[in-house]
OpenMM code with the backbone's topology and positions (N, CA, C; nanometers):
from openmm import Vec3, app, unit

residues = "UNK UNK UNK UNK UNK UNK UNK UNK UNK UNK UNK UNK UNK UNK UNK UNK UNK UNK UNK UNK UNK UNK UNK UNK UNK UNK UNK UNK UNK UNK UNK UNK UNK UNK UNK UNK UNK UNK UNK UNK UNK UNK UNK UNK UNK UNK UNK UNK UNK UNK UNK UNK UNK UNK UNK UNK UNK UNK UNK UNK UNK UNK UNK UNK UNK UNK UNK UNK UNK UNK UNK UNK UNK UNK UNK UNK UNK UNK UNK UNK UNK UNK UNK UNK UNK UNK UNK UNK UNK UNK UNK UNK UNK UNK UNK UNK UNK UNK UNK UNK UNK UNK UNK UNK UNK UNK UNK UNK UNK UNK UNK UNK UNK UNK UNK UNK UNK UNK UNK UNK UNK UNK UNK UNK UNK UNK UNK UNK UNK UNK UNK UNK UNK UNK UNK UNK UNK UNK UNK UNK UNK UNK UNK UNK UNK UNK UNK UNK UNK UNK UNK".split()
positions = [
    Vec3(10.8595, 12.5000, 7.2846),
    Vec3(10.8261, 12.6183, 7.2099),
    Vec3(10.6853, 12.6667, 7.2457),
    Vec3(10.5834, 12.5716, 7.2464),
    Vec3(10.4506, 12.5907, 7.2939),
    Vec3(10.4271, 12.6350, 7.4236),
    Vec3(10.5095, 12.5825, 7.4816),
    Vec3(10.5399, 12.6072, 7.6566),
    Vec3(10.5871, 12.7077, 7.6601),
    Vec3(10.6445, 12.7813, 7.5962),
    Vec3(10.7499, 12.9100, 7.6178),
    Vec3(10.6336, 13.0133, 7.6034),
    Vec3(10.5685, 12.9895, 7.4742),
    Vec3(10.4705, 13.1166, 7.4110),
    Vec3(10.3155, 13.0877, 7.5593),
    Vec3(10.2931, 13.0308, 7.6122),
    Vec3(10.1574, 13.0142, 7.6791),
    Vec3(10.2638, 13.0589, 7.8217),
    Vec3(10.3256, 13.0717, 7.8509),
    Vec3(10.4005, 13.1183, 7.9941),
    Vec3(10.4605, 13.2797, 7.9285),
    Vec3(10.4321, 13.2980, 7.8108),
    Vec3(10.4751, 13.4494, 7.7890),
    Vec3(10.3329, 13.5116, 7.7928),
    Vec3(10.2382, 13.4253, 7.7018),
    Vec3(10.1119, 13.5144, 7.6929),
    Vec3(10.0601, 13.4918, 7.8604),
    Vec3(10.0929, 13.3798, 7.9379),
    Vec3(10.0155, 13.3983, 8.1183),
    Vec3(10.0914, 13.5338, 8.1275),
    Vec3(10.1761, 13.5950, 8.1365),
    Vec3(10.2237, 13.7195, 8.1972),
    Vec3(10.1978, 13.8704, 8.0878),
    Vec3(10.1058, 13.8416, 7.9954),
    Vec3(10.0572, 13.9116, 7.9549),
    Vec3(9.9386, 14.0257, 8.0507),
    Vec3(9.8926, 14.1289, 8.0062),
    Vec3(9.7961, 14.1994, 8.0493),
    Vec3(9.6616, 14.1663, 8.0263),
    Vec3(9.5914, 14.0406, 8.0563),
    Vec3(9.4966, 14.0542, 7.9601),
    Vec3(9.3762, 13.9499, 8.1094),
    Vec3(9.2402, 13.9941, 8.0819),
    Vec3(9.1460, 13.9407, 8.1461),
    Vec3(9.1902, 13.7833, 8.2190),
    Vec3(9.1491, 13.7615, 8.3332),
    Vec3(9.1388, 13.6270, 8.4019),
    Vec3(9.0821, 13.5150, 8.2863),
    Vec3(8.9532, 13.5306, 8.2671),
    Vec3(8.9475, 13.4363, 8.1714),
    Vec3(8.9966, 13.3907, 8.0693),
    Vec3(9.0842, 13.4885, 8.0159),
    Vec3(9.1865, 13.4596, 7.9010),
    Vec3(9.3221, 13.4048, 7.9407),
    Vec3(9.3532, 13.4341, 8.0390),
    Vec3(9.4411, 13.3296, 8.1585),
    Vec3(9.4502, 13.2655, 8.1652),
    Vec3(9.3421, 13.2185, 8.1933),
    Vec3(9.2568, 13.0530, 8.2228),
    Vec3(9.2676, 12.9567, 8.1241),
    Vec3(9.2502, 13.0052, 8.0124),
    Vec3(9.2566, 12.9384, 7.8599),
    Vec3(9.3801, 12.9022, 7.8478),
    Vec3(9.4986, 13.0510, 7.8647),
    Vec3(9.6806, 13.0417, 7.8451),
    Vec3(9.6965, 12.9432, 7.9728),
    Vec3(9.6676, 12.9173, 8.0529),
    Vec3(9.7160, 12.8340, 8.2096),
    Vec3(9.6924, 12.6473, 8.1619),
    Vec3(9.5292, 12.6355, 8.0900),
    Vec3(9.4972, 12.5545, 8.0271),
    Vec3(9.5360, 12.4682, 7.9285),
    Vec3(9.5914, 12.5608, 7.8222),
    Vec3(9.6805, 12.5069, 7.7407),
    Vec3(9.8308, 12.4544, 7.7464),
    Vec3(9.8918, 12.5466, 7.8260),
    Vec3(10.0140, 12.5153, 7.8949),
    Vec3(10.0149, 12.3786, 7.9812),
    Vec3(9.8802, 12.3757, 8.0492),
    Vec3(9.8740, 12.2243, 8.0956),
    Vec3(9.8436, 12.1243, 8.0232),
    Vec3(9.8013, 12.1220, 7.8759),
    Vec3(9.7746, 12.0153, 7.8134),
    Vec3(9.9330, 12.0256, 7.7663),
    Vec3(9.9890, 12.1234, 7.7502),
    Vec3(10.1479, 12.0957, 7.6613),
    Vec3(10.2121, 11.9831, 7.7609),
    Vec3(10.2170, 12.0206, 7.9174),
    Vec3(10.2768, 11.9488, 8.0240),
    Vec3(10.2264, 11.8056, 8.0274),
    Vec3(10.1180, 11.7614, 7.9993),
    Vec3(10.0545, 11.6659, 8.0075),
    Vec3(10.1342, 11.6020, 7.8681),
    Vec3(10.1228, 11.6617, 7.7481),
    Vec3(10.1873, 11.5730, 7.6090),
    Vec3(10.3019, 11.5410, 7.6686),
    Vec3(10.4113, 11.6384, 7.7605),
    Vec3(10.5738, 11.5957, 7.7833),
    Vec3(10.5171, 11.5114, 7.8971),
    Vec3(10.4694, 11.4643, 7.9610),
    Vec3(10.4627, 11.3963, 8.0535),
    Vec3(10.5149, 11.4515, 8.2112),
    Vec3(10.4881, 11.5959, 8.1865),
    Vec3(10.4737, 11.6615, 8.3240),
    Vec3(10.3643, 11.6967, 8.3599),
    Vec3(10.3568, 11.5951, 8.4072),
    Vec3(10.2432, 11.5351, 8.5281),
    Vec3(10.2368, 11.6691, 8.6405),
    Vec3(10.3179, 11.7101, 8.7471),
    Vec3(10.2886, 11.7757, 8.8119),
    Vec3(10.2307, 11.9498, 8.7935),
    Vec3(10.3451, 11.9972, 8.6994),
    Vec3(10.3405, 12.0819, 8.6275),
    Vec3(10.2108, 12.1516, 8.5606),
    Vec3(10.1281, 12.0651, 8.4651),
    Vec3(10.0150, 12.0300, 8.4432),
    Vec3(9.8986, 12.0229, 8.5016),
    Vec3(9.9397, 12.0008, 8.6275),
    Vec3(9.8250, 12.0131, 8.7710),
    Vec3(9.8663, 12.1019, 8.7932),
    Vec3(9.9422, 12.1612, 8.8556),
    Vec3(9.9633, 12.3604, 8.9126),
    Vec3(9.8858, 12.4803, 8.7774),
    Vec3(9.9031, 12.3959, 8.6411),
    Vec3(9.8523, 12.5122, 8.5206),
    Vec3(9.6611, 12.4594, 8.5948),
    Vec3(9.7145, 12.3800, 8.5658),
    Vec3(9.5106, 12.3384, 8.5448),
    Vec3(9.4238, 12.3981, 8.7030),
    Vec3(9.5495, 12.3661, 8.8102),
    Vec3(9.4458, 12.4347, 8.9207),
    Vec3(9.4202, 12.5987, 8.9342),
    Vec3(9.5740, 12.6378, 8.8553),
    Vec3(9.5389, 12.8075, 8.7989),
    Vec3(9.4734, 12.8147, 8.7089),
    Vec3(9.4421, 12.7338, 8.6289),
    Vec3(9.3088, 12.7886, 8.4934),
    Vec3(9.1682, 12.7803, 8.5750),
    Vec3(9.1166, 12.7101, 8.6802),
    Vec3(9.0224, 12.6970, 8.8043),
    Vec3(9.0485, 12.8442, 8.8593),
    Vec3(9.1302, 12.8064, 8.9184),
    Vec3(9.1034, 12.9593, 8.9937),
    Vec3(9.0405, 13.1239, 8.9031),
    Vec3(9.0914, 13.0996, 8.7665),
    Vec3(9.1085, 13.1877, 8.7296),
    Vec3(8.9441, 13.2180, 8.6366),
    Vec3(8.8840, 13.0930, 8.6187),
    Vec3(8.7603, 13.0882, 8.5417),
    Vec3(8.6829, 13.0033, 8.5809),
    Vec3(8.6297, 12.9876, 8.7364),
    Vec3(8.5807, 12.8521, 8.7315),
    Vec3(8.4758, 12.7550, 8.6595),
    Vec3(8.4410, 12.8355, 8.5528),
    Vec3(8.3165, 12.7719, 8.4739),
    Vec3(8.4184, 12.7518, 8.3288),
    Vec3(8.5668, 12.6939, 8.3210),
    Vec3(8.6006, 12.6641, 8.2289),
    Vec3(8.6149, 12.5302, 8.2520),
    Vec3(8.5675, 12.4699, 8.1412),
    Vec3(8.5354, 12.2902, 8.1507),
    Vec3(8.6699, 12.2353, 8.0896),
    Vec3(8.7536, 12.2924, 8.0571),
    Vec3(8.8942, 12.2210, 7.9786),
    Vec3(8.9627, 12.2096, 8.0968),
    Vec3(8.9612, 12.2891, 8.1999),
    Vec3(9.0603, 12.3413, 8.3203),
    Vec3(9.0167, 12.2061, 8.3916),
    Vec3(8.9438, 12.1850, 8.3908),
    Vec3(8.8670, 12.1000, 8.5252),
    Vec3(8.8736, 11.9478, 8.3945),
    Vec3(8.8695, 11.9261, 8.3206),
    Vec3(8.8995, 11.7737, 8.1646),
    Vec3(9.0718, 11.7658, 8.2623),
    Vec3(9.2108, 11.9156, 8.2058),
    Vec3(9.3287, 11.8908, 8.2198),
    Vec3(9.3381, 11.8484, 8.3594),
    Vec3(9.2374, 11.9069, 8.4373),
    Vec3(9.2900, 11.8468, 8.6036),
    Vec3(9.2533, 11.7698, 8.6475),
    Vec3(9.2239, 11.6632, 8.5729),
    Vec3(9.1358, 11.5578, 8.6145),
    Vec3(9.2360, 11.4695, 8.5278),
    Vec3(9.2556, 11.4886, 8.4308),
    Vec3(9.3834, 11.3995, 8.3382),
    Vec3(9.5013, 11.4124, 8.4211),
    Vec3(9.5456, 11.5338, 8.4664),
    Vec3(9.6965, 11.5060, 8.5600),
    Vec3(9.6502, 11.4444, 8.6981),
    Vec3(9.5650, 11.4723, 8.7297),
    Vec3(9.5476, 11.3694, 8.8707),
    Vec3(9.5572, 11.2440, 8.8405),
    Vec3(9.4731, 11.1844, 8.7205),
    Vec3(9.4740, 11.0605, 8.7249),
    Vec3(9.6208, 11.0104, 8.6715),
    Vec3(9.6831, 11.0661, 8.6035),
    Vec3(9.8419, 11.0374, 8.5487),
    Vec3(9.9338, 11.0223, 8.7075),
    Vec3(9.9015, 11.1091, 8.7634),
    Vec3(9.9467, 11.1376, 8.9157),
    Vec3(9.8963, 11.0280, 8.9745),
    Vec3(9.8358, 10.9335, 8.9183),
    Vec3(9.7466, 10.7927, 9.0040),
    Vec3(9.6848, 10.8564, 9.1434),
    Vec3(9.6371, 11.0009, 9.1179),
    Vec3(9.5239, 11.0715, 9.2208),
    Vec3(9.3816, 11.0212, 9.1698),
    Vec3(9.3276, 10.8757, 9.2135),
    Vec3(9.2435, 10.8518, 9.1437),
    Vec3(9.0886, 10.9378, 9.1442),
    Vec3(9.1219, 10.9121, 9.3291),
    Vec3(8.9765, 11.0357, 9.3756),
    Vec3(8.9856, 11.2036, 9.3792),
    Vec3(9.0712, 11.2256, 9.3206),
    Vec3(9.1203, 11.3703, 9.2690),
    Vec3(9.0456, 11.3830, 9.1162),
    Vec3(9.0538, 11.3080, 9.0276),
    Vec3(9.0733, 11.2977, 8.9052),
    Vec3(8.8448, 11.2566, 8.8793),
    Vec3(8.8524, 11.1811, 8.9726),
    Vec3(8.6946, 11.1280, 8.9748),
    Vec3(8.6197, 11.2580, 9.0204),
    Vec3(8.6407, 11.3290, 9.0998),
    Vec3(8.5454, 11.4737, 9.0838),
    Vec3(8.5602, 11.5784, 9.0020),
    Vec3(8.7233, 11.5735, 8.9558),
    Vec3(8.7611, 11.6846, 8.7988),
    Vec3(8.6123, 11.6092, 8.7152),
    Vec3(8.6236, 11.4696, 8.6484),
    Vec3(8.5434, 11.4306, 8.6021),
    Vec3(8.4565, 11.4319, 8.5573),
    Vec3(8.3611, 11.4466, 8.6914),
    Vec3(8.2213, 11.4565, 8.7411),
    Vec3(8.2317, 11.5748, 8.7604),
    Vec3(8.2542, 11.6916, 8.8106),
    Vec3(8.2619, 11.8410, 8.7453),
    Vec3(8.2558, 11.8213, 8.6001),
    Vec3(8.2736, 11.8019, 8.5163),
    Vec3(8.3002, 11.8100, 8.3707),
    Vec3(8.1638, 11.7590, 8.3154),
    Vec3(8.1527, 11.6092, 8.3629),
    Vec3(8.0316, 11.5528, 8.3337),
    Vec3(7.8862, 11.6575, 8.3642),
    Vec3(7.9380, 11.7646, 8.4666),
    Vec3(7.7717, 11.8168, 8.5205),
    Vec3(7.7793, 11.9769, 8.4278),
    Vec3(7.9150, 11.9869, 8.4120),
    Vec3(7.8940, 12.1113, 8.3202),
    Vec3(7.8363, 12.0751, 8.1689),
    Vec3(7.9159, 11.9821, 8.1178),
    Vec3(7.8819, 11.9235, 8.0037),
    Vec3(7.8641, 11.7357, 7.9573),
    Vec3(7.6752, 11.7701, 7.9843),
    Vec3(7.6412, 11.6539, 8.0488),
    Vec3(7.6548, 11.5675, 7.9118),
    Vec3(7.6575, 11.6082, 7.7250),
    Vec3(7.6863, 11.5237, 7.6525),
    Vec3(7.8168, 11.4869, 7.6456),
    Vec3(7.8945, 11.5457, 7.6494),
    Vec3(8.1113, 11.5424, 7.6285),
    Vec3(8.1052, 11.3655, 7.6909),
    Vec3(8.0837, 11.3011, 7.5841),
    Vec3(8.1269, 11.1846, 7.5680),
    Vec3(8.2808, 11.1307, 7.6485),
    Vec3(8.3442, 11.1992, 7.5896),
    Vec3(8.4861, 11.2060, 7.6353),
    Vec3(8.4968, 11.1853, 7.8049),
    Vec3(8.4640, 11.3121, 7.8338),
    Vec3(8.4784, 11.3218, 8.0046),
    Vec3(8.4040, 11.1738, 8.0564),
    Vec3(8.2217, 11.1586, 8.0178),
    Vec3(8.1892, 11.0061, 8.0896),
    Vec3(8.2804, 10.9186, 8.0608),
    Vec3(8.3199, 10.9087, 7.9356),
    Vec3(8.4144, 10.7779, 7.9159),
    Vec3(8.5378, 10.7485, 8.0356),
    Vec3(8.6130, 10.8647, 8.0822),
    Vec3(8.7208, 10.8799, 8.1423),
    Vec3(8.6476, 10.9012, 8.3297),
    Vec3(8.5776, 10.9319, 8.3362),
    Vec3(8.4852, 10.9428, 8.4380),
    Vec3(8.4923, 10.7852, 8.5071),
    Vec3(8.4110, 10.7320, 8.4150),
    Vec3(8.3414, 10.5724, 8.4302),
    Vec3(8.4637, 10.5005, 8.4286),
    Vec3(8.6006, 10.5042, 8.3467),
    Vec3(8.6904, 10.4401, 8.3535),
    Vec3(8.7817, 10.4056, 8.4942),
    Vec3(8.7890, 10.5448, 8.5561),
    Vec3(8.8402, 10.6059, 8.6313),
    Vec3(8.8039, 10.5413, 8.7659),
    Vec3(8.6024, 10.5722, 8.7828),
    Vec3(8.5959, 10.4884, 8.8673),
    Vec3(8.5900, 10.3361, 8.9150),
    Vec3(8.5586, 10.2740, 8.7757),
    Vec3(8.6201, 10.1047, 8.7962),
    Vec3(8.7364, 10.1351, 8.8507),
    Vec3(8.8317, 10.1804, 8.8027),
    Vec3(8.9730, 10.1507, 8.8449),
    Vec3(8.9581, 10.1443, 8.9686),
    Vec3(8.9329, 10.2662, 9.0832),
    Vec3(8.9354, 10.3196, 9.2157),
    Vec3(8.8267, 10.2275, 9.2924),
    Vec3(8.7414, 10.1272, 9.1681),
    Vec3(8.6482, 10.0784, 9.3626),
    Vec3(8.7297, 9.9195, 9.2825),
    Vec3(8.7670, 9.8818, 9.2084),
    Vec3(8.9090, 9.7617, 9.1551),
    Vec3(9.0035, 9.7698, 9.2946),
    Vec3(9.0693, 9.8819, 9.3106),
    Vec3(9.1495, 9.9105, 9.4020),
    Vec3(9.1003, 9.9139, 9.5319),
    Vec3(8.9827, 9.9608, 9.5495),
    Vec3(8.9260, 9.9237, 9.6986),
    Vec3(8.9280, 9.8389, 9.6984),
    Vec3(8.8444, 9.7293, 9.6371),
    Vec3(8.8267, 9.6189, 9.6830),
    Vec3(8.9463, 9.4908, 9.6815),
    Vec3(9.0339, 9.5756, 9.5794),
    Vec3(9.1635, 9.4420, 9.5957),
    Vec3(9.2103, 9.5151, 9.7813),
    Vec3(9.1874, 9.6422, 9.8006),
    Vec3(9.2674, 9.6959, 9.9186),
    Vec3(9.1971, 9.6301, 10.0411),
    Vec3(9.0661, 9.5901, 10.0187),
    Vec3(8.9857, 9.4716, 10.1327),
    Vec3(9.0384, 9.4065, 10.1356),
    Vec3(9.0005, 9.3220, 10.0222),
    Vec3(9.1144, 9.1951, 9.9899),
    Vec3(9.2302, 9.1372, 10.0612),
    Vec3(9.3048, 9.2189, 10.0747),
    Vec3(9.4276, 9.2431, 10.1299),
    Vec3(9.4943, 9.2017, 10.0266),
    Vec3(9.4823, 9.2420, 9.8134),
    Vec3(9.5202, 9.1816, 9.7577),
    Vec3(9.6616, 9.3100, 9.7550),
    Vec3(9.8171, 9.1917, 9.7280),
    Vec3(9.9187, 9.2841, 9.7529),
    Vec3(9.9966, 9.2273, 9.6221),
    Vec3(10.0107, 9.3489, 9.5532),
    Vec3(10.0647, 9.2814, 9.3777),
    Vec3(10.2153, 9.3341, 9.4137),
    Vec3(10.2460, 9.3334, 9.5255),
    Vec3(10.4197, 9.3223, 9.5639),
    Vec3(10.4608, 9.2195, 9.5577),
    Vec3(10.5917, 9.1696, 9.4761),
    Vec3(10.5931, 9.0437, 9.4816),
    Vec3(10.7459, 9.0165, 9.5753),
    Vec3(10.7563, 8.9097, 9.6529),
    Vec3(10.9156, 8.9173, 9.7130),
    Vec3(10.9814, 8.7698, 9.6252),
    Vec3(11.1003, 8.8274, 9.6080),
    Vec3(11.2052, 8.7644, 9.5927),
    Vec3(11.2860, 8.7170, 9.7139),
    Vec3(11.2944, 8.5572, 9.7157),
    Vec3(11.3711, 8.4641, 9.8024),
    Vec3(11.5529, 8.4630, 9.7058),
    Vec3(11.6241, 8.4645, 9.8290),
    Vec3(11.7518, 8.4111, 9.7459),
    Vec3(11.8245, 8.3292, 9.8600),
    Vec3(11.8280, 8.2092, 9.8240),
    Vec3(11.8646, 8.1240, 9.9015),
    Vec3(11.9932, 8.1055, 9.9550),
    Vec3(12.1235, 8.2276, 9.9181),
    Vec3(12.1650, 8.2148, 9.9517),
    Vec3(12.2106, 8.3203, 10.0795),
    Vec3(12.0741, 8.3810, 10.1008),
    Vec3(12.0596, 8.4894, 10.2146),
    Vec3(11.9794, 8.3948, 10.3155),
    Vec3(11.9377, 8.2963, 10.3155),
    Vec3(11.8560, 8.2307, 10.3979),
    Vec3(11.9601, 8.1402, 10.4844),
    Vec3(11.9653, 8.1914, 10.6147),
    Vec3(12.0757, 8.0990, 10.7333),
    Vec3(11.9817, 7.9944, 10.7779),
    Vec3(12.1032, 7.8716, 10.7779),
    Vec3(12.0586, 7.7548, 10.8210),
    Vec3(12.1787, 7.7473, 10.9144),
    Vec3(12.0701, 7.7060, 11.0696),
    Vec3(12.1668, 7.7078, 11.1464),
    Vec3(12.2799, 7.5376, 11.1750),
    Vec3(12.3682, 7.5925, 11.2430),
    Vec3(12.4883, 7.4480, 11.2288),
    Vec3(12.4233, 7.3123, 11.2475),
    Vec3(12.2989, 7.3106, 11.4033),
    Vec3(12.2449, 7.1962, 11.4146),
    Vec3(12.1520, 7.1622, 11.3137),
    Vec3(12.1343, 7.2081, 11.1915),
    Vec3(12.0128, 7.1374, 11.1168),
    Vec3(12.0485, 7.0239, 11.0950),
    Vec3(12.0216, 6.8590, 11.0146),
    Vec3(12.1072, 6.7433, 10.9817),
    Vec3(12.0035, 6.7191, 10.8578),
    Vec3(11.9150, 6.7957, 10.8354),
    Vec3(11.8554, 6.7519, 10.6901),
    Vec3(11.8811, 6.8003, 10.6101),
    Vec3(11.8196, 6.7676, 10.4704),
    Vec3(11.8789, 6.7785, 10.3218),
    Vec3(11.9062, 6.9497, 10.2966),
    Vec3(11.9937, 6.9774, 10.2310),
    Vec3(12.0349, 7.1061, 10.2185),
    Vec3(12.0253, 7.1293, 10.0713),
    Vec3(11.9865, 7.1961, 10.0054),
    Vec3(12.0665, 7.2302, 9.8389),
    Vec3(12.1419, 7.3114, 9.7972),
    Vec3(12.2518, 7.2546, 9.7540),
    Vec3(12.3297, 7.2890, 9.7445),
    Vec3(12.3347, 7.3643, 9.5787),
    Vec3(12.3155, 7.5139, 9.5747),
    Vec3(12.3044, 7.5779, 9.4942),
    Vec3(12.3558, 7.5380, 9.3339),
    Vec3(12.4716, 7.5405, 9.3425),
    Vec3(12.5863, 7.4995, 9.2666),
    Vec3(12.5581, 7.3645, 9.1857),
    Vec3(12.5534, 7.2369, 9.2439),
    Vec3(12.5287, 7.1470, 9.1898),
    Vec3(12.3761, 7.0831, 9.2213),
    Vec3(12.3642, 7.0857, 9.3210),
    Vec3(12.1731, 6.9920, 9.3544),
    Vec3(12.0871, 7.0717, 9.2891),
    Vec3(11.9642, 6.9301, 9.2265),
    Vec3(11.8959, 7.0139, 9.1302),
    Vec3(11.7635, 6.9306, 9.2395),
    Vec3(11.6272, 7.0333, 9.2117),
    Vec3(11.5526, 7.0065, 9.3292),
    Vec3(11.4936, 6.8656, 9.1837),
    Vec3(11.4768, 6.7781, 9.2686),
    Vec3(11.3959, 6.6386, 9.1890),
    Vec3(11.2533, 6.5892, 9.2758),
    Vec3(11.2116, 6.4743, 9.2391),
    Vec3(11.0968, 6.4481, 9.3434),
    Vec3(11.1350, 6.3545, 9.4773),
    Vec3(11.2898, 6.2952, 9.4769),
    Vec3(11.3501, 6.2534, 9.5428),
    Vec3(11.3907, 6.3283, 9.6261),
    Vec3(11.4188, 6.4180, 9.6049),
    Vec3(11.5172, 6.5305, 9.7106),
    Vec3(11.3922, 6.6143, 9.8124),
    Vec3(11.2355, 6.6465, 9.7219),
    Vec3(11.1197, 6.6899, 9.7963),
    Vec3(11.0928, 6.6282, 9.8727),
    Vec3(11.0885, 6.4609, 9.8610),
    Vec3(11.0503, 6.3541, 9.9777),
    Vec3(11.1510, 6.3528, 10.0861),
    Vec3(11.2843, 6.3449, 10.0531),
    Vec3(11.3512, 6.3472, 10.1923),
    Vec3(11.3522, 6.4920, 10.2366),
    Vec3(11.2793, 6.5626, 10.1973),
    Vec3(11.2604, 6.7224, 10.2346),
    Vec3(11.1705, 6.7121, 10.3735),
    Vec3(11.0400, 6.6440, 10.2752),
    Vec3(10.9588, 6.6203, 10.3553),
    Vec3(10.9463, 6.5171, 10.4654),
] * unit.nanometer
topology = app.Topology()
chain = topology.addChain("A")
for resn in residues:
    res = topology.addResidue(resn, chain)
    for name in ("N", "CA", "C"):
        topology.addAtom(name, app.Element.getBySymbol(name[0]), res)
């Protein structure tokens, strides 16, 4: 319903900056439903349309980061932070934002990989000549006996 009335008043006659506000709001509606993308196309038209509106540049910095655009979302931010250097809000989400993104660098040095694989043993070929211990899914249960003649 909210979405309907802010996409009737965008096609209204009325000043860019008042645009900007209707483009703005429509992207926080997208952002409550969890349209993420949607939300970024309003917020980069409320930019275009006013660039000294600080909500436009808060919503596009919230759908980037929902979008896991982390370094998208870290200069919406920091735009926000330099327009409005008290807005608590924006540093909070700012500072959050960038732990996350140098977290992620550095697990990405790391070579830390939070993929995890699944083995299923009964996709794993053992060829005819093997002659050691096998387990047998069904009934063998692994013990500390069965690890030693493993090993």
């Amino acid at each position: 319903m909210a979405l309907d009335a802010y996409s009737e008043a965008i096609f209204c006659n009325v000043p860019p900056k008042k645009k900007a506000i209707y483009y703005s709001n429509r992207a926080l509606v997208s952002i409550k439903t969890e349209n993420y993308a949607l939300a970024l196309y309003d917020a980069k038209d409320a930019v275009k349309m006013d660039p000294t509106y600080v909500k436009a540049y808060y919503r596009q910095g919230s759908a980037h980061l929902a979008l896991n655009q982390l370094e998208n979302a870290i200069a919406d931010f920091k735009a926000v932070c330099k327009m409005q250097p008290n807005n608590k809000d924006a540093r909070e989400k700012y500072e959050m934002t960038m732990k996350e993104h140098r977290l992620r660098a550095l697990q990405s040095c790391l070579g830390y990989d939070d993929n995890r694989v699944e083995i299923k043993i009964e996709d794993i070929l053992v060829e005819g000549s093997y002659t050691g211990p096998k387990l047998n899914k069904s009934t063998d249960e692994i013990t500390p006996e069965w690890v030693i003649e493993l090993m």
